[in-house]
C-alpha positions as a printed Julia matrix, in Angstrom:
89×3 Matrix{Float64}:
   8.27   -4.65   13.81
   4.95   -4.32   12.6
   3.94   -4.16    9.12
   0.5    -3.11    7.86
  -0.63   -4.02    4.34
  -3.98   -3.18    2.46
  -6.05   -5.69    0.43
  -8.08   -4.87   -2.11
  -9.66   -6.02   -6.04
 -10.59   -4.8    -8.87
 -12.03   -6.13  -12.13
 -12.51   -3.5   -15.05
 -11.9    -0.57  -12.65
 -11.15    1.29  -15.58
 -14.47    0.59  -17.48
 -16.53    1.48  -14.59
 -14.4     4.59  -13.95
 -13.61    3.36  -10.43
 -11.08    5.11   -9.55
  -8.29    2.65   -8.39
  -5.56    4.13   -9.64
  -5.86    7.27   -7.51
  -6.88    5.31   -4.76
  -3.7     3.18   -4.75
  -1.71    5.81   -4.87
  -4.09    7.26   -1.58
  -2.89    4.57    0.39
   0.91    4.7    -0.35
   1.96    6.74    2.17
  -0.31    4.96    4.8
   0.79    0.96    3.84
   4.3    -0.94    3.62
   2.58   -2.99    1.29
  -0.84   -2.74   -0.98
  -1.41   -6.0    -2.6
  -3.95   -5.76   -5.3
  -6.18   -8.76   -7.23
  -7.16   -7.72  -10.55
  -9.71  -10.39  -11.72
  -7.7   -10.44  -15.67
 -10.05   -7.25  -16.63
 -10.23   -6.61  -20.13
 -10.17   -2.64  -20.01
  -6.13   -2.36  -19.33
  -6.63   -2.19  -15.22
  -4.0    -4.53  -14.66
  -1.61   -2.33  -17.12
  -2.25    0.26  -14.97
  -2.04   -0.56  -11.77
   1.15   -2.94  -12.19
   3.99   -0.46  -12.14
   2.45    2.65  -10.59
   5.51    1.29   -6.95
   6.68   -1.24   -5.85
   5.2    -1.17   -2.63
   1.98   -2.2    -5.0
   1.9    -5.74   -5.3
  -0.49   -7.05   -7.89
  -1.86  -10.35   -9.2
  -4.46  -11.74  -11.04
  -7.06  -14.21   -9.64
 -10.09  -15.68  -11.16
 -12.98  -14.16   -9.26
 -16.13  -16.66   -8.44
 -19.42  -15.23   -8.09
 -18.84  -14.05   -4.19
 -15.85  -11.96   -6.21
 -12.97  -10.86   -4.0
 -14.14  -12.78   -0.87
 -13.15  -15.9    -2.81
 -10.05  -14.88   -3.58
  -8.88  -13.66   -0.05
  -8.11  -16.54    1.09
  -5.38  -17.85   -1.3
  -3.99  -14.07   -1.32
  -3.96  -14.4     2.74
  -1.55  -17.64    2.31
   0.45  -16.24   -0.51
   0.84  -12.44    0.66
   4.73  -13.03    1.85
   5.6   -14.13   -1.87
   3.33  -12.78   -3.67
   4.15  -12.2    -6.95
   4.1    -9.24  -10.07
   2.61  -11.86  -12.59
  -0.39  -13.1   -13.27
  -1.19  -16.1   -11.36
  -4.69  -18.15  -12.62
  -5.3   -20.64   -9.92
């Protein structure tokens, strides 16, 4: 069976009023799994996003200066154990 999940990242979402808490929950219905890389914001985005379901699976990852494009592939070779803490790599 197939299984679609949805990357995405965010660093002070919540500062820049992007809206990635309403997005997330968007793209609930549509996923089996969202996994999320919050880049250890400073504005509470990673308090936010962390328990809104568990089909939301969220980590933090130290963004470089080509941001979540660095990131994507160390989330790609994690994503079947990804884990609910933060991870600094």
């Amino acid at each position: 069976m197939l299984k679609l999940s949805l990357y995405t990242c965010v660093k002070d979402g919540l500062y820049y009023d992007y809206h990635v808490v309403d997005m997330l929950k968007h793209h609930l219905p549509l996923a089996d799994e969202i996994i999320v890389n919050e880049g250890f914001s400073k504005d509470g985005s990673y308090e936010a996003i962390k328990d809104i379901d568990p089909k939301i699976k969220s980590s933090s990852l130290r963004m470089g200066p080509f941001g979540c494009q660095q990131v994507a592939f160390s989330l790609q070779e994690s994503s079947k154990g990804i884990m609910h803490e933060r991870l600094v790599y």
